[in-house]
C-alpha positions as CSV (number, residue, x, y, z in Angstrom):
1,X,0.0,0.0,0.0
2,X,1.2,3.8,-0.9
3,X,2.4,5.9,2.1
4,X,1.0,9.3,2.1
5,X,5.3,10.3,1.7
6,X,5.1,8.0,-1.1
7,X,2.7,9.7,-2.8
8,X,3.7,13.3,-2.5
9,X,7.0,12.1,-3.6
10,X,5.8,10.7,-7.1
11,X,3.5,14.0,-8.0
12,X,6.2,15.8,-10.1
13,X,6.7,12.8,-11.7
14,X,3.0,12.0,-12.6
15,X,2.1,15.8,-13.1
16,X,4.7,15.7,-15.8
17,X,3.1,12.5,-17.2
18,X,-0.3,14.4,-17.8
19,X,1.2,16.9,-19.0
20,X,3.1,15.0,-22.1
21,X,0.3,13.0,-22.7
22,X,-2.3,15.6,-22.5
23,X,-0.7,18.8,-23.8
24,X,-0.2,17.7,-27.6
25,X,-4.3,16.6,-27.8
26,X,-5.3,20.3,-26.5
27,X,-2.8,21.7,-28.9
28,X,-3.5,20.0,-31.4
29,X,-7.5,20.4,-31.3
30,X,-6.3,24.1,-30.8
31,X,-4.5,24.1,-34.1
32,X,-6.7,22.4,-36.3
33,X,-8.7,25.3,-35.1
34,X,-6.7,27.4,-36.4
35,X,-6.1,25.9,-39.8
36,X,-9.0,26.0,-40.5
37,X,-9.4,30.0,-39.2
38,X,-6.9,30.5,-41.9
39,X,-8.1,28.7,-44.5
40,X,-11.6,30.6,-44.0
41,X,-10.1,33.6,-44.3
42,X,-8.1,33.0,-47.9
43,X,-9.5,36.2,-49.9
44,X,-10.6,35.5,-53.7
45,X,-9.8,37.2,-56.7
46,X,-10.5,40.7,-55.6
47,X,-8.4,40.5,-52.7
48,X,-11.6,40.6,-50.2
49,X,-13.2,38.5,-47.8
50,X,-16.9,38.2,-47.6
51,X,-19.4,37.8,-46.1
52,X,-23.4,37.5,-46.0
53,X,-25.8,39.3,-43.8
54,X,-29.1,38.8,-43.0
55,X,-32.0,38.8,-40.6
56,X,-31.8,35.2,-39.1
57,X,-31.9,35.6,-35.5
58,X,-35.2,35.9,-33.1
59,X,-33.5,39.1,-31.5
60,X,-33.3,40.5,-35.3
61,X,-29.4,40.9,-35.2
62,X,-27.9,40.3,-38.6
63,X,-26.0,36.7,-38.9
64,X,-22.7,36.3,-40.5
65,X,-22.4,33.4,-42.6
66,X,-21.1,32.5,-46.1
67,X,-22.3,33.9,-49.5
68,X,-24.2,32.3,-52.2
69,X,-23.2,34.9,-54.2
70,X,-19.7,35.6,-53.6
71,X,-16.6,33.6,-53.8
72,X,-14.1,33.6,-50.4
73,X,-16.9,34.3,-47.8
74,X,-17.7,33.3,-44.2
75,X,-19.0,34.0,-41.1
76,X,-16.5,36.2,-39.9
77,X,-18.6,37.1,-36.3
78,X,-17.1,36.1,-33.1
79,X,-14.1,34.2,-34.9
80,X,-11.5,36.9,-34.5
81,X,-11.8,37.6,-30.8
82,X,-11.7,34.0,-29.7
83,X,-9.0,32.7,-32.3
84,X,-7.0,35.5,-30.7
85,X,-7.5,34.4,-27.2
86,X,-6.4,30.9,-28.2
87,X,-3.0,31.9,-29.0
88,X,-2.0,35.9,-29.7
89,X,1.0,34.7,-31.5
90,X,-1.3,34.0,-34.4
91,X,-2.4,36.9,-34.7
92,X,-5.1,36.7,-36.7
93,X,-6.6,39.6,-37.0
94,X,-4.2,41.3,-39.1
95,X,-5.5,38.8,-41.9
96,X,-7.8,41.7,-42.3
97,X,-5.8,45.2,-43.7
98,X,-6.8,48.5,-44.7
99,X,-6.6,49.3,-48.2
100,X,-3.3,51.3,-49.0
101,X,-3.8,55.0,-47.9
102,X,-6.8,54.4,-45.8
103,X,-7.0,53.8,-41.9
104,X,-9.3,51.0,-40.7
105,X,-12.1,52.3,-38.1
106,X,-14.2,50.7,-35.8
107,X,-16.8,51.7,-33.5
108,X,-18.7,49.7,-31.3
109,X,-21.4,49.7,-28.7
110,X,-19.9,49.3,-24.6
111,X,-21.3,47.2,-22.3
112,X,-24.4,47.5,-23.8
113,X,-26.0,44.1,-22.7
114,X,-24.7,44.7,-18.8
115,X,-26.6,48.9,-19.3
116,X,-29.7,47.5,-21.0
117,X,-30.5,44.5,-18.1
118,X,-29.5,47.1,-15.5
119,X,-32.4,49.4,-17.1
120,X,-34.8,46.9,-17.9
121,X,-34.5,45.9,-13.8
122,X,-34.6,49.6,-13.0
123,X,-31.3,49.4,-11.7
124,X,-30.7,53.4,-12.0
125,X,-28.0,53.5,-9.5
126,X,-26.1,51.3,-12.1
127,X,-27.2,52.9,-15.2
128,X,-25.8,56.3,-14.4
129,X,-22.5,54.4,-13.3
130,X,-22.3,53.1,-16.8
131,X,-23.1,56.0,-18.7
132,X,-20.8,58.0,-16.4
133,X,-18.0,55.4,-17.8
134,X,-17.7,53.0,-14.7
135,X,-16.9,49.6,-16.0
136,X,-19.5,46.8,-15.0
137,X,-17.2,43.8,-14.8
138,X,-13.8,46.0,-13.2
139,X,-16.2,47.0,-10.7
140,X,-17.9,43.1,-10.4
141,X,-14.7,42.0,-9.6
142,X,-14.1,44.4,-7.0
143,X,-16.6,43.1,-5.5
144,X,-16.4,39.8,-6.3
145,X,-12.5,39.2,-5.6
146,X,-12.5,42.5,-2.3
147,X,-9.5,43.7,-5.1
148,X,-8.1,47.1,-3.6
149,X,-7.3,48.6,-6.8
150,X,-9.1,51.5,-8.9
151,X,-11.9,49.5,-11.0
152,X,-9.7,51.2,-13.9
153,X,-6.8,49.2,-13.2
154,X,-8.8,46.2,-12.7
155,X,-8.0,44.9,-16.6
156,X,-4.7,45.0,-16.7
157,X,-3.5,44.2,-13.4
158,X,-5.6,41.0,-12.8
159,X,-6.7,40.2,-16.4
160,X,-7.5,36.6,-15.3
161,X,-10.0,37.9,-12.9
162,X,-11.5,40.3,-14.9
163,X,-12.1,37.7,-17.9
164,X,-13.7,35.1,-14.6
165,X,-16.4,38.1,-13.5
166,X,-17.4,38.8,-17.0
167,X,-18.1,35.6,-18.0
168,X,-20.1,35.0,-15.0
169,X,-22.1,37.8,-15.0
170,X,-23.5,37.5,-17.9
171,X,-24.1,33.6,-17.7
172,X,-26.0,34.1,-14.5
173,X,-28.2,37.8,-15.7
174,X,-30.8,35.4,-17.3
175,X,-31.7,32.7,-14.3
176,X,-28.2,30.7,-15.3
177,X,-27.8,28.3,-12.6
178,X,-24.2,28.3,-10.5
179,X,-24.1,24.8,-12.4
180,X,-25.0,25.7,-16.0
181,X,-22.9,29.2,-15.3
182,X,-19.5,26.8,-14.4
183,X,-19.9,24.1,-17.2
184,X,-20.1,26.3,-19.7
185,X,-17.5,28.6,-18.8
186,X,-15.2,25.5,-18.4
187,X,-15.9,24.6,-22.0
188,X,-14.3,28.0,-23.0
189,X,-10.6,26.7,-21.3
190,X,-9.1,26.8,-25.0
191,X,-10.6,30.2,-25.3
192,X,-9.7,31.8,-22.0
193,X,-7.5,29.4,-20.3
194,X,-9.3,29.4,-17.4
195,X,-11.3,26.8,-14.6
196,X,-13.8,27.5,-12.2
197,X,-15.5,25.3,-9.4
198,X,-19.1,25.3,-9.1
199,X,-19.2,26.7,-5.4
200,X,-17.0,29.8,-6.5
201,X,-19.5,30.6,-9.2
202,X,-22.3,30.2,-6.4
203,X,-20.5,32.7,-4.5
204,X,-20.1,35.4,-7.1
205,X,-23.6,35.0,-8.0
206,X,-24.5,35.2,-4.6
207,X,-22.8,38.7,-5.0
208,X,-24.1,39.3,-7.8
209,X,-27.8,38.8,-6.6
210,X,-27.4,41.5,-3.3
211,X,-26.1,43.9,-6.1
212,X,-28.8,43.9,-8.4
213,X,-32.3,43.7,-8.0
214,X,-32.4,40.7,-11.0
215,X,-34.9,38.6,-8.9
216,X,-37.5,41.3,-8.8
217,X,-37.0,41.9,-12.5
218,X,-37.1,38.1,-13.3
219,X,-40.3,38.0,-11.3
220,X,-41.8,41.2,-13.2
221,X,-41.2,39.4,-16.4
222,X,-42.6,36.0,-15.3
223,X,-45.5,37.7,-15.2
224,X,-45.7,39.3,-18.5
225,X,-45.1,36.7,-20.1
226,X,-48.4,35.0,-18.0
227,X,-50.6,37.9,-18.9
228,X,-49.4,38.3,-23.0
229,X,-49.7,34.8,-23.8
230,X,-45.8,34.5,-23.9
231,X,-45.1,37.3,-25.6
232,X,-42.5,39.9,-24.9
233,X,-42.1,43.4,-26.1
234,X,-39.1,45.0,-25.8
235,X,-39.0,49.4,-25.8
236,X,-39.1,49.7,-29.4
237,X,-42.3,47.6,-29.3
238,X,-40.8,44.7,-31.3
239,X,-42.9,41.8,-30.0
240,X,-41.1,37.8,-30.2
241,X,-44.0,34.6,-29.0
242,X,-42.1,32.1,-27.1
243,X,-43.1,28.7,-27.3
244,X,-40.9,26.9,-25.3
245,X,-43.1,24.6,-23.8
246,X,-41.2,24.9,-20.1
247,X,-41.9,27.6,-18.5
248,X,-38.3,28.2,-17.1
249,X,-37.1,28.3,-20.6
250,X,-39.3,30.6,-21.7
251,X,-38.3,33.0,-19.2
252,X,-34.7,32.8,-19.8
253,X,-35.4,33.3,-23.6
254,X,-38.1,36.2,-22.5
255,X,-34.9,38.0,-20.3
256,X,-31.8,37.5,-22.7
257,X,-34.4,38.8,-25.4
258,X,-34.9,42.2,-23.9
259,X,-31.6,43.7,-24.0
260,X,-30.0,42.0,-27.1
261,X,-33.2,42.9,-29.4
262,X,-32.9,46.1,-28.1
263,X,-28.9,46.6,-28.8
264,X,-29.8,44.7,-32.6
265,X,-32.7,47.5,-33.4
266,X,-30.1,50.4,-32.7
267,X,-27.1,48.8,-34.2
268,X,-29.9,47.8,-37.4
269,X,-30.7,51.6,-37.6
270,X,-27.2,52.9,-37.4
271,X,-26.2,50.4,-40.1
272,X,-29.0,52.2,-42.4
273,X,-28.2,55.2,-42.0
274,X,-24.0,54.4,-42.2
275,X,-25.0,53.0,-45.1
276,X,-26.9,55.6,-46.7
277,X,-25.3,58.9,-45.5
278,X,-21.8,58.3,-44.9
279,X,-20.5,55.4,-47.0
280,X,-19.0,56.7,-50.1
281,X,-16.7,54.5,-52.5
282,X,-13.2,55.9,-52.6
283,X,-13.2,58.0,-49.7
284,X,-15.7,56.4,-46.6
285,X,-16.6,52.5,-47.3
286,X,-18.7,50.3,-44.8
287,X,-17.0,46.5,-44.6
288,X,-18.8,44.9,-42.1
289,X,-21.2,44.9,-39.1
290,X,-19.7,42.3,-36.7
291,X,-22.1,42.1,-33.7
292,X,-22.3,45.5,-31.8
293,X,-19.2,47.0,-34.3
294,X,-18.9,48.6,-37.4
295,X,-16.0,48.4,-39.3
296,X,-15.0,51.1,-42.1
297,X,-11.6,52.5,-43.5
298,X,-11.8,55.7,-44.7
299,X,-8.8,58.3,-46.1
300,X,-7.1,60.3,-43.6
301,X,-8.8,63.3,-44.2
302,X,-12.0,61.6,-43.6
303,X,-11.1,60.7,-40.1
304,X,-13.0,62.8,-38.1
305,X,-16.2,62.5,-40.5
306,X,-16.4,59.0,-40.2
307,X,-15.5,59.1,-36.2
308,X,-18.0,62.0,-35.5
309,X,-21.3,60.4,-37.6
310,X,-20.7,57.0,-36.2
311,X,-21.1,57.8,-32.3
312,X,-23.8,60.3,-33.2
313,X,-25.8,58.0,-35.0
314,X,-25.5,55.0,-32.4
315,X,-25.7,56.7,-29.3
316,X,-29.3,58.3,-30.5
317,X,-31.3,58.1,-27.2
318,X,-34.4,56.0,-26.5
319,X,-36.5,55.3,-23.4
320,X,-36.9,52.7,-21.1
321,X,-39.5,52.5,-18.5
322,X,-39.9,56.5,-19.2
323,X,-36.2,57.3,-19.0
324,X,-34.1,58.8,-21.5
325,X,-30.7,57.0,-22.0
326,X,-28.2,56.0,-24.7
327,X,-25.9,53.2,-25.2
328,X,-22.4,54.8,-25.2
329,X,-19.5,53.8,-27.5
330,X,-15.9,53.3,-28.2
331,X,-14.0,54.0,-31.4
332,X,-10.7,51.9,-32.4
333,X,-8.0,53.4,-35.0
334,X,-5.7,51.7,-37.5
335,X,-2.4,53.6,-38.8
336,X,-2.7,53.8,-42.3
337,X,-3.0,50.4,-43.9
338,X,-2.9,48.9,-41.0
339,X,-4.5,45.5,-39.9
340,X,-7.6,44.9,-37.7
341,X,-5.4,43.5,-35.0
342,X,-3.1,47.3,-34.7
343,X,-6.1,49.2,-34.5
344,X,-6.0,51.0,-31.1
């Protein structure tokens, strides 16, 4: 029988063991994931890669996927950020370059999902922290991990804990349970490198729940969906049935609905009206909406055009629950003919 000596003694030895035999499957899963990154984003004869848009999502966002009318297209949402994650040395973002002589800009929406459930629950105390430029998950983890920094130093000084409270938050703002919240962010590991235990996502949520007043707002929209029939209507008045026969599904659908319709009908109107007032070939050109972003690259000179018409048509103002607010953005700058993955 193995003495308790004996067994300490032999960890290195067995550690190491795992680690041979295991680290070449994860890395290679990992690569082959990467391969074929790179061979999605071969460009054609033009030099472009493509992609088609459309309306085939229940919240009404517009879905990446491959053209069936262009050569060299794919779904280019969500790939970049996580391929990157996987391995920076990649790099894979700077697949995607300015033409020569333009810069590549970017504007997207911030934090809009965390501001939109905090004003759906009528969580004005957090609203006004948003819009006055707090970060949600810096100051999550502040609470979550009793860090003693600024929340503004929270990203870069414990980037591991900052990428742990984001994920959770917004795994457990819909009804996630501690369980569903952990297995799924354990799934990520070749995305963020991290592991969590069940009983330390219970605690954050436990956190999370004396924060914000999400049970009372889960309740409130239990009970909308009892007296519509299942239907939910978000501030715009865009209406979705659910038909989820169980009832706790329908609720979770009813709650992640709310915010991410309403972030899909502002992004859906700026994209219009990018499209029909600013865009102009040679000098301003749209490439892509990727989620709560839009990409252009415009001519230097064009700069400040392009920045200035962007943030005023997304952060238009709309009400919720009889308030006025706006989703506020952030704006990301290539040098000339630069890549997507220099843009700063």
């Amino acid at each position: 029988m193995t003495s308790l000596r004996q067994h300490l003694a032999a960890l290195p030895e067995r550690r190491k063991l795992v680690h041979d035999v295991l680290t070449p499957i994860q890395r290679g899963k990992r690569d082959r994931t990467l391969k074929s990154c790179f061979a999605r984003l071969a460009p054609g004869k033009d030099g472009r890669i493509h992609t088609g848009l459309s309306v085939a999502t229940t919240s009404m966002r517009l879905a990446s996927s491959e053209s069936i009318v262009e050569e060299a297209s794919t779904n280019l949402q969500n790939l970049a950020n996580k391929i990157a994650t996987m391995d920076p040395l990649y790099r894979t973002r700077d697949v995607m370059r300015a033409d020569p002589g333009f810069h590549l800009v970017a504007r997207d929406y911030a934090s809009a999902e965390g501001l939109l459930v905090f004003a759906y629950s009528q969580d004005w105390e957090w609203v006004d922290r948003m819009l006055a430029g707090e970060g949600i998950h810096a100051l999550h983890a502040i609470e979550f991990f009793n860090l003693s920094c600024h929340w503004s130093e929270v990203k870069k000084k414990h980037p591991e804990v900052y990428t742990t409270t984001k994920n959770i938050t917004f795994l457990s703002f819909y009804q996630g349970s501690a369980r569903t919240a952990t297995v799924t962010f354990n799934k990520d590991y070749p995305v963020h490198g991290q592991r969590i235990t069940e009983a330390e996502t219970l605690r954050m949520q436990k956190i999370l729940y004396q924060l914000h007043p999400l049970h009372a707002w889960w309740e409130t929209v239990k009970q909308q969906l009892k007296h519509s029939g299942g239907i939910i209507e978000n501030c715009f008045g865009y209406k979705r049935p659910l038909r989820d026969p169980d009832e706790h599904n329908r609720l979770k659908d009813a709650l992640s609905q709310l915010p991410q319709s309403t972030v899909a009908w502002k992004m859906n109107e700026a994209l219009c009206l990018v499209h029909d007032e600013l865009d102009r070939q040679g000098e301003i050109e749209l490439l892509h909406q990727n989620h709560d972003e839009l990409f252009h690259q415009c001519l230097p000179e064009y700069l400040e055009e392009t920045l200035e018409y962007t943030a005023a048509v997304m952060e238009t103002p709309f009400t919720i629950h009889g308030r006025e607010l706006h989703i506020p953005t952030e704006a990301k700058v290539s040098e000339v003919g630069g890549s997507w993955g220099e843009m700063k």
